[in-house]
C-alpha positions in Angstrom: 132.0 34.4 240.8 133.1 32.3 243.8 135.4 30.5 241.7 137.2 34.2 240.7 137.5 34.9 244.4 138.7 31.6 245.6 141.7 32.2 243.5 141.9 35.3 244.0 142.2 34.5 247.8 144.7 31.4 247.2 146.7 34.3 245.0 146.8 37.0 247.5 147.5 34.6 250.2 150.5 32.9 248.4 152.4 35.9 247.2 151.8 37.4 250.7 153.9 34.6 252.3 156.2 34.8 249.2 157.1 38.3 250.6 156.7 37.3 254.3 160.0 34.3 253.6 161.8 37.1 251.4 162.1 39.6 254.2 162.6 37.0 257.1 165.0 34.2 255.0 166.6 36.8 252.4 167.0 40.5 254.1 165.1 41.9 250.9 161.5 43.0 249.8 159.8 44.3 247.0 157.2 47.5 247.2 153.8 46.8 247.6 152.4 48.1 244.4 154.8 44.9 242.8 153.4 42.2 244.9 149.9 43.7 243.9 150.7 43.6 240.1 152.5 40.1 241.3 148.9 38.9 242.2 147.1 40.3 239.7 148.9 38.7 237.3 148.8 35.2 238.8 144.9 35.5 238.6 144.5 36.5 235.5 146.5 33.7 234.3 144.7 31.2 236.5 141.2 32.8 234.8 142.7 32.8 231.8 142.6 28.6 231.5 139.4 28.9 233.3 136.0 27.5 231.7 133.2 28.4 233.3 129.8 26.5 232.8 127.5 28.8 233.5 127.2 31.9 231.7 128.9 34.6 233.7 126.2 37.0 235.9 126.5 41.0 235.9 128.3 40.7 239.4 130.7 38.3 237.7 131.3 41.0 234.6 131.8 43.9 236.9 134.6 41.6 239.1 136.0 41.0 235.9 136.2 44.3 234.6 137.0 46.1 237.7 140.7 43.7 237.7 141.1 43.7 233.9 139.9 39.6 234.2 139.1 38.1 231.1 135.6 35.5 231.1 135.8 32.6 228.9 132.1 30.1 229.1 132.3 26.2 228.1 130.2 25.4 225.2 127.7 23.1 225.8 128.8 19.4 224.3 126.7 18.6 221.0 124.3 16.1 221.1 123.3 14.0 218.3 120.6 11.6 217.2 119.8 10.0 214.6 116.7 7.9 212.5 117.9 3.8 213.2 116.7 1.1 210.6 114.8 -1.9 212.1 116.4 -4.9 211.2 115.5 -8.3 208.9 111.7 -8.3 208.3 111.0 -6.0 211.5 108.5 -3.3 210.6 109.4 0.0 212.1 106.7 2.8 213.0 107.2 6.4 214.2 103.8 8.4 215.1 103.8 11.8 216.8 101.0 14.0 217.3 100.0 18.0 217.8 97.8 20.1 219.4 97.4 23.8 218.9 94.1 25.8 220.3 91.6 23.9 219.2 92.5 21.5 216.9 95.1 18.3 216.8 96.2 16.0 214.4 98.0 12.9 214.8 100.1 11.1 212.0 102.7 8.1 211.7 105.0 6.5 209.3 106.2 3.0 208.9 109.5 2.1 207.2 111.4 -1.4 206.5 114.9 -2.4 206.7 115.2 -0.7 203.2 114.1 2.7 204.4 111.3 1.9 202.1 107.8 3.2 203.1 105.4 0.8 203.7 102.6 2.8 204.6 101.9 6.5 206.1 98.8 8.5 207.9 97.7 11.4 209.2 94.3 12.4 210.8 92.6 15.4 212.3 91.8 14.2 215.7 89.6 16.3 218.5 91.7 18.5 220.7 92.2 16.5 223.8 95.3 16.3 226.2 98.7 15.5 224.2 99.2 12.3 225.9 95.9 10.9 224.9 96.9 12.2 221.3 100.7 10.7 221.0 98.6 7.3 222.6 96.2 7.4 220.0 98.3 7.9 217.2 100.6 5.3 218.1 97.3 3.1 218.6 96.6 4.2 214.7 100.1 3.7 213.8 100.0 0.1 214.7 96.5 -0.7 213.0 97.7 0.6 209.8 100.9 -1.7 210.5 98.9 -4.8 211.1 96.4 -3.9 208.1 100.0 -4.1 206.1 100.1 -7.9 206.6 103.5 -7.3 208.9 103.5 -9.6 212.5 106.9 -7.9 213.7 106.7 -4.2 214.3 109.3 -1.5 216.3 107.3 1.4 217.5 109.0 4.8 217.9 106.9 7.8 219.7 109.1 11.0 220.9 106.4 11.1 224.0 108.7 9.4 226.5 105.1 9.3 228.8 102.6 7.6 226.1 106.4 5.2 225.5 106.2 4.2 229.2 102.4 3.9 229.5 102.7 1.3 226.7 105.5 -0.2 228.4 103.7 -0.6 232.1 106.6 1.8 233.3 103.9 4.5 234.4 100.3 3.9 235.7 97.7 4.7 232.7 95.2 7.5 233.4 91.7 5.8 233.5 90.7 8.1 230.4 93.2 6.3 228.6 92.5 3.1 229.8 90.4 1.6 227.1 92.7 2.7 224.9 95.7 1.6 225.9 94.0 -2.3 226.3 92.9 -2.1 223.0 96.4 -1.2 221.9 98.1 -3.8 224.0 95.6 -6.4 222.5 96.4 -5.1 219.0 100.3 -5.5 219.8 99.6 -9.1 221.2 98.7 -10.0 218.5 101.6 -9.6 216.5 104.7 -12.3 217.1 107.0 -9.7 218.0 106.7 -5.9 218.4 109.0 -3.2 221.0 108.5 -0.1 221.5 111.3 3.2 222.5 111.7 6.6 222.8 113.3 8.4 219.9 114.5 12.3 220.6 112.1 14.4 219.0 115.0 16.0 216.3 114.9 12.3 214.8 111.1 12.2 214.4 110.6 14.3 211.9 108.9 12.5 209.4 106.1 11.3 212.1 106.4 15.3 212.8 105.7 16.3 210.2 102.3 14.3 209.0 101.5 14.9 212.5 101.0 19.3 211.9 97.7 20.3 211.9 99.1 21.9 208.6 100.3 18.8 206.9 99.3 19.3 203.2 97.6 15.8 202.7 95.3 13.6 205.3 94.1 10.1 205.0 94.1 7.0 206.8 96.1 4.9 204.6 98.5 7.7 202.9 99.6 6.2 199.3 103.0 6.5 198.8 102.7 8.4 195.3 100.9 11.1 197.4 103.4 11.9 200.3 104.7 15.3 199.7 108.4 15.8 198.8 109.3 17.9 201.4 108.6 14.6 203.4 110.3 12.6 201.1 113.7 14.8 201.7 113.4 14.4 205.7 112.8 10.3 204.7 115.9 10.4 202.5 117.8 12.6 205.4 116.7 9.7 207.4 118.2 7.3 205.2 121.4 8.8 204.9 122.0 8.3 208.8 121.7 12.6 209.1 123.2 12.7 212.5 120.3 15.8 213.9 121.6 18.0 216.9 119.5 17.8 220.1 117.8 21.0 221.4 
């Protein structure tokens, strides 16, 4: 709205002094109603190439119908992520985790170079806060890892907080303590491991053993058992699916 009236104002103002130097310089003018349709059109062809980012308000839509203005909004730019492949020997994991009411569930897959699956889980867990969960399933994630003879692991969470717990980055809530120690001592163990943030649009195969709903549970998932509709989000994966952020 107060991007319609500053131009509106620099409009008015211009054609105005137009007039102004054509009766002073040139002996001549033009009747009023002309330099109003003169400004009128000027604005509507400044609107016209006119984005706005914000969708417009009802004040903005009555402005705009009251002078005939057309409204035109930016789209939004698309974002995209996508499902990365560790590389050489590196192990990669993704766990994510759920809560609903009064149940929770936490799950995790881990993947090689290959996009082959090396291993998979997911466990009913007691409802407790989500950070605890995405900690815990991560602490799970990496067990099962370990258990799979691998020393070099990549851990991916979408839980950008349990990420930066892991990480040092935030202080750890003293429920989570003992947890988080036992995890670190887990991952010192190993000769190399990292851990990031992945968007949660690329996570969808730790999403989905993570459901509450996920049709199979089981510490140590074979791979035989893993449901297809999985199966299609790890081949989407594969492919390099580029997945639009929300």
């Amino acid at each position: 709205m107060s991007i319609a009236i500053r131009i509106a104002f620099g409009a008015t103002i211009y054609h105005i002094w137009k007039e102004r130097n054509r009766r002073i310089f040139e002996n001549q003018s033009i009747h009023k109603q002309n330099i109003l349709s003169e400004i009128l059109s000027s604005i509507k062809l400044k609107i016209l190439y006119l984005r706005l980012e914000d969708p417009p308000n009802a004040r903005s839509i009555k402005f705009a119908e009251l002078f005939g203005f057309p409204i035109f909004t930016r789209s939004p730019p698309v974002r995209t992520c996508s499902w990365k492949p560790p590389d050489g020997d590196i192990l990669k994991l993704n766990t994510d985790a759920s809560l609903a009411e009064d149940k929770a569930s936490i799950g995790g897959i881990i993947r090689d170079k290959d996009h082959i699956i090396k291993g998979a889980f997911s466990l009913d867990s007691p409802p407790h806060s989500i950070n605890e969960l995405e900690i815990e399933s991560i602490s799970k994630g990496i067990k099962l890892a370990i258990s799979k003879g691998t020393d070099r692991l990549w851990i991916e969470s979408d839980s950008l907080q349990a990420v930066s717990i892991i990480k040092g980055v935030l202080k750890c809530p003293w429920r989570q303590i003992a947890k988080v120690h036992q995890t670190l001592r887990d991952l010192n163990s190993l000769n190399y491991w990292h851990i990031s943030h992945i968007w949660r649009e690329a996570n969808g195969a730790a999403d989905f053993l993570s459901k509450t709903s996920c049709p199979i549970k089981g510490e140590c998932i074979s791979v035989l058992d893993l449901p297809r509709e999985l199966l299609r989000i790890v081949a989407s994966d594969s492919s390099g699916v580029p997945y639009v952020r929300m």
